[in-house]
C-alpha positions in Angstrom: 39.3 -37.0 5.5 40.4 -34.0 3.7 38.2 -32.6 0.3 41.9 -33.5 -1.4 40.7 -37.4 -0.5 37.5 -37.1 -1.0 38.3 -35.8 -4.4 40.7 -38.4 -5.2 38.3 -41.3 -3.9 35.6 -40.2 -5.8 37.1 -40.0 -9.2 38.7 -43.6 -8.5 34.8 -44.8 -9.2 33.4 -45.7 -12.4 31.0 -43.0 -14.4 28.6 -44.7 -13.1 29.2 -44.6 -9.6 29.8 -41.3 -9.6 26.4 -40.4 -10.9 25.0 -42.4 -8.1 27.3 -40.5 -5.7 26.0 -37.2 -7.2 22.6 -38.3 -7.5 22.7 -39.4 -3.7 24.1 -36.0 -2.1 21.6 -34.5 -4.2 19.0 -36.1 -2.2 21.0 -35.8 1.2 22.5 -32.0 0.6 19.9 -30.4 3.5 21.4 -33.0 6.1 25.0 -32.5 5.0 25.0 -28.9 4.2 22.3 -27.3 6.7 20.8 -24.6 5.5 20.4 -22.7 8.9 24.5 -22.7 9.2 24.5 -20.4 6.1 27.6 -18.9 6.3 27.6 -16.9 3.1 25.5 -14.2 4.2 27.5 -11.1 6.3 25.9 -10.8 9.8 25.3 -6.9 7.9 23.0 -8.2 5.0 21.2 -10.5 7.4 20.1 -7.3 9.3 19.1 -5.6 6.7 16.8 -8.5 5.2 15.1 -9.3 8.9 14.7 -5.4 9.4 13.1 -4.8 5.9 11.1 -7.9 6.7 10.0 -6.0 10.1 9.0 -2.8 8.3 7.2 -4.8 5.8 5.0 -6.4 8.4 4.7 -2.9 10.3 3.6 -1.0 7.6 2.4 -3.5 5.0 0.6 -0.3 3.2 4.3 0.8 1.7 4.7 -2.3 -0.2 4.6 -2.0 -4.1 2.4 -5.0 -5.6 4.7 -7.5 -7.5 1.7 -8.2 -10.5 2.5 -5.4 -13.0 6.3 -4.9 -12.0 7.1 -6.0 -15.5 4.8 -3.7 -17.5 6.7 -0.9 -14.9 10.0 -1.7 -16.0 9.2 -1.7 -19.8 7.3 1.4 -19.5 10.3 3.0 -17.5 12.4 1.9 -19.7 10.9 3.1 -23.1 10.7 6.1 -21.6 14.2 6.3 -21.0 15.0 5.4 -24.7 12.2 8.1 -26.1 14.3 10.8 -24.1 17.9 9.4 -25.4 16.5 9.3 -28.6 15.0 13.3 -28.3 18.4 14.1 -26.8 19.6 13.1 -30.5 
């Protein structure tokens, strides 16, 4: 059956029915769809992940702690728009 039939078939069924359709490959996505057949990561970007995950295991001492990334940003960031505004 072709996603063309499928498409058809499914909007042949009440409002209803279709909710309970949705709600039910909701629940079964993982054993239609499984995740370890991931196609829509490049065989590239998947080497790049696992080997920053290996270097992040390696050396665990060059990791940047996550807790005050936020306050960073701002920071950098307001210093940014001091210097633009200066610039003025």
């Amino acid at each position: 059956m072709s996603v063309e039939q499928i498409e058809a078939t499914l909007l042949k069924l009440s409002r209803l029915e279709r909710r309970k359709f949705a709600v039910w490959f909701y629940l079964h996505e993982d054993e239609i769809l499984d995740p370890r057949e991931d196609d829509d990561v490049s065989p590239e970007v998947k080497a790049e992940i696992l080997g920053r995950r290996e270097a992040a295991l390696a050396h665990p001492e060059l990791l940047e702690p996550w807790g005050d990334t936020s306050e960073r940003l701002r920071a950098q960031l307001n210093e940014i728009r001091r210097q633009k505004a200066e610039a003025r």
